[in-house]
C-alpha positions as CSV (number, residue, x, y, z in Angstrom):
1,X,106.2,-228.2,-43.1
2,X,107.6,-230.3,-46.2
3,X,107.0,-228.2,-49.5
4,X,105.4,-230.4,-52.0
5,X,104.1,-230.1,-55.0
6,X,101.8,-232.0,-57.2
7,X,102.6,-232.1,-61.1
8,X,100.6,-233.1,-63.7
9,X,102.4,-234.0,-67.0
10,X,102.4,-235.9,-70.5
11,X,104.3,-237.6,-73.1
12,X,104.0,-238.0,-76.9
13,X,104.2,-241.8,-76.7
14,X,101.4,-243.7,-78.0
15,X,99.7,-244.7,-74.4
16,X,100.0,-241.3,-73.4
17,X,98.4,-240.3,-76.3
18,X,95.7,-243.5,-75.8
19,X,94.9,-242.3,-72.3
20,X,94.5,-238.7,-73.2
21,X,92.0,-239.4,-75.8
22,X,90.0,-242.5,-73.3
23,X,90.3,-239.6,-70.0
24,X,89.5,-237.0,-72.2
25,X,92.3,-234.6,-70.2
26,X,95.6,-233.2,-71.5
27,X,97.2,-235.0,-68.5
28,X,98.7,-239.0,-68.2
29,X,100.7,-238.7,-65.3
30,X,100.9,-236.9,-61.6
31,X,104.1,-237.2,-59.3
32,X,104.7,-235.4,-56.2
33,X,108.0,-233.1,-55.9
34,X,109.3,-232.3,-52.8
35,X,112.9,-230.4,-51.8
36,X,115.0,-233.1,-49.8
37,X,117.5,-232.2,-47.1
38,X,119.1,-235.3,-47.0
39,X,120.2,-235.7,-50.5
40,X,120.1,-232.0,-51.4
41,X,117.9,-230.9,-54.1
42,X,114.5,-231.7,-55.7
43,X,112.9,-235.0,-56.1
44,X,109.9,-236.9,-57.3
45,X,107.7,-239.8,-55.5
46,X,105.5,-241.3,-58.6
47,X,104.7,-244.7,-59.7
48,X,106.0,-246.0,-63.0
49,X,106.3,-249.7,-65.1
50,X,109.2,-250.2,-61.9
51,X,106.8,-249.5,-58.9
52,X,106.5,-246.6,-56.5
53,X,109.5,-244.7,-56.5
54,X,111.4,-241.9,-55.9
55,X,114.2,-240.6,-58.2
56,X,115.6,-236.6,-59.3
57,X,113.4,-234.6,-61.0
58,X,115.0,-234.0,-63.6
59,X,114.2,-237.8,-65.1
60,X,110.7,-237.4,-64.4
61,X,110.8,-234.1,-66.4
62,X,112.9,-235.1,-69.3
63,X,109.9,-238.3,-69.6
64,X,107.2,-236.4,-69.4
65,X,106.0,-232.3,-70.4
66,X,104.7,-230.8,-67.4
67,X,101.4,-229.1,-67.8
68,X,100.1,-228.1,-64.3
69,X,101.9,-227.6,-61.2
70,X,100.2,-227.1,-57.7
71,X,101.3,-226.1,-54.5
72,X,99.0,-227.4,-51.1
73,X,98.5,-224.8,-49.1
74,X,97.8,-227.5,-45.8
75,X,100.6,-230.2,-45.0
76,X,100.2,-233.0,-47.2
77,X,100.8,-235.3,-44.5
78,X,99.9,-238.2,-46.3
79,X,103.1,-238.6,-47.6
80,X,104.5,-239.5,-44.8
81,X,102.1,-242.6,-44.5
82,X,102.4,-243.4,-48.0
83,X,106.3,-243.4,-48.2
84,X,106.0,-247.1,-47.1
85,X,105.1,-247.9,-50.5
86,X,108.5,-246.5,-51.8
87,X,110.1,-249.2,-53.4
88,X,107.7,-252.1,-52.2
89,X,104.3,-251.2,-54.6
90,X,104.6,-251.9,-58.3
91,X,103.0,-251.0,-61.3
92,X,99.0,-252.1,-61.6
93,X,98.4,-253.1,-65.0
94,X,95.7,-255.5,-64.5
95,X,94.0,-252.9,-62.5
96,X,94.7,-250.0,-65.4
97,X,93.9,-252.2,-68.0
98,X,90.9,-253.9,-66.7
99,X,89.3,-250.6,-65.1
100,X,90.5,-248.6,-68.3
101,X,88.1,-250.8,-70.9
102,X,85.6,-250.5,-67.9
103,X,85.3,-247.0,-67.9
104,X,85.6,-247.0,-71.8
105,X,82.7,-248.9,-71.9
106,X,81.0,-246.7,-69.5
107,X,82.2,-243.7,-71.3
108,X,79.6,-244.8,-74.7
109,X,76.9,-246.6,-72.2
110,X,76.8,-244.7,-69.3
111,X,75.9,-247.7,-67.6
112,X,76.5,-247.2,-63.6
113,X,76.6,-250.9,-62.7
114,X,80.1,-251.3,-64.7
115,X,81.6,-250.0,-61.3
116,X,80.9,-253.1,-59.4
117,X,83.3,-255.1,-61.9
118,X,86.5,-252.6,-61.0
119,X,89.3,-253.9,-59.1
120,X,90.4,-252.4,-56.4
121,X,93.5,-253.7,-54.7
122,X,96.4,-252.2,-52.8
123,X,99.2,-254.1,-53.3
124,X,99.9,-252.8,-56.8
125,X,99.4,-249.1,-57.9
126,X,99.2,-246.4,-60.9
127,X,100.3,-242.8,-60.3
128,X,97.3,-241.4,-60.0
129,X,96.3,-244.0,-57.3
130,X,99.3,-243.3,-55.4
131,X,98.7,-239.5,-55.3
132,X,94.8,-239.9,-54.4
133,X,95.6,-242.3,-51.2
134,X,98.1,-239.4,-50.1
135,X,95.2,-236.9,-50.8
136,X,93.1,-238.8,-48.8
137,X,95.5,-239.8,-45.9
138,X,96.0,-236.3,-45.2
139,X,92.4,-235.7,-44.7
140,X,92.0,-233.1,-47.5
141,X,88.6,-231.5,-48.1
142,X,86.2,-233.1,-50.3
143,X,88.2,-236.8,-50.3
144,X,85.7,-238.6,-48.4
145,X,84.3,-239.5,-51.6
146,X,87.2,-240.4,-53.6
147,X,87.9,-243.8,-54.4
148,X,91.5,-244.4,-55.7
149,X,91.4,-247.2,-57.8
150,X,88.8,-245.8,-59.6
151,X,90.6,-241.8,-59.9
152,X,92.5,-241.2,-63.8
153,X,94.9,-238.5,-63.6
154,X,92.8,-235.6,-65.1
155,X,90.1,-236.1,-61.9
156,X,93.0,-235.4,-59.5
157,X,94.3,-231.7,-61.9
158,X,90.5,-230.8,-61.6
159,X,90.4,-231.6,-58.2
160,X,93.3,-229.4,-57.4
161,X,91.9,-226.7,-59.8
162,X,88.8,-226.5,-57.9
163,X,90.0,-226.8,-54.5
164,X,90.8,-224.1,-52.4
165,X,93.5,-226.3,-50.4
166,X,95.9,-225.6,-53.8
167,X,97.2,-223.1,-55.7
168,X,98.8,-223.2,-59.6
169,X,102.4,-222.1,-59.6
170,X,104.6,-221.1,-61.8
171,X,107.2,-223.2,-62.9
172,X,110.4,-220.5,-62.3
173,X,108.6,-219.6,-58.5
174,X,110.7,-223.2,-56.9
């Protein structure tokens, strides 16, 4: 079984702060660590302005503050599925942007029919997309109903808060 982790995090830069107020979370970004054998040490598979990647943890860390940390306590097994996207996927602006004012918009009006007008497209991806398809690949409990394109990064903290496939950890227990 690959240990992995899910961590939730934030930044003081001016989208981070932008996205915290639209989401209404204290969380902008979610990346995946995991202890690799081959290059020894801890690393981090998360999607940023250069695409899906994976680099140390420590540069993820020293971007953002980490806020939450969760350990599964089934195999992800997603991320085996998903490490195709490594290097290939990049960044999904449009998709952000676009479904970002949509769900502003919905956020004063309530109006359900906005949801038709969201984008949904694989070839590009934002972190918390990234982490929701390997949620959802790995057949987790209560995913059926997830839809990716459409999941901000304080909807997957909650989800891992209320699920009983994750536990917080403490950040000195790695």
């Amino acid at each position: 079984m690959i240990l992995v982790r899910v961590c939730f995090g934030t930044n003081e830069r001016m989208l981070s702060k932008l996205m915290r107020w639209l989401t209404r979370s204290n969380v902008t970004h979610v990346w995946l660590e995991y202890e690799c054998l081959v290059w020894s040490g801890i690393w981090a598979a998360h999607v940023t302005e250069r695409g899906a990647i994976k680099e140390h943890h420590i540069h993820v860390r020293s971007k953002y503050r980490v806020c939450e940390v969760f350990e599964p306590l089934v195999e992800l097994t997603g991320v085996i599925s998903m490490g195709g996207l490594i290097g290939v996927a990049g960044y999904d602006y449009r998709n952000a942007i676009w479904n970002g004012l949509l769900f502003l918009l919905y956020r004063f009006t309530k109006w359900h029919w906005l949801y038709k007008f969201t984008l949904r497209r694989m070839c590009k991806l934002t972190c918390s997309e990234f982490v929701a398809w390997i949620f959802k690949a790995s057949d987790l409990k209560h995913t059926e109903q997830l839809e990716p394109e459409l999941t901000m990064v304080g909807d997957l903290a909650k989800f891992c808060k209320n699920s009983d496939e994750f536990r917080r950890v403490e950040e000195s227990s790695w």
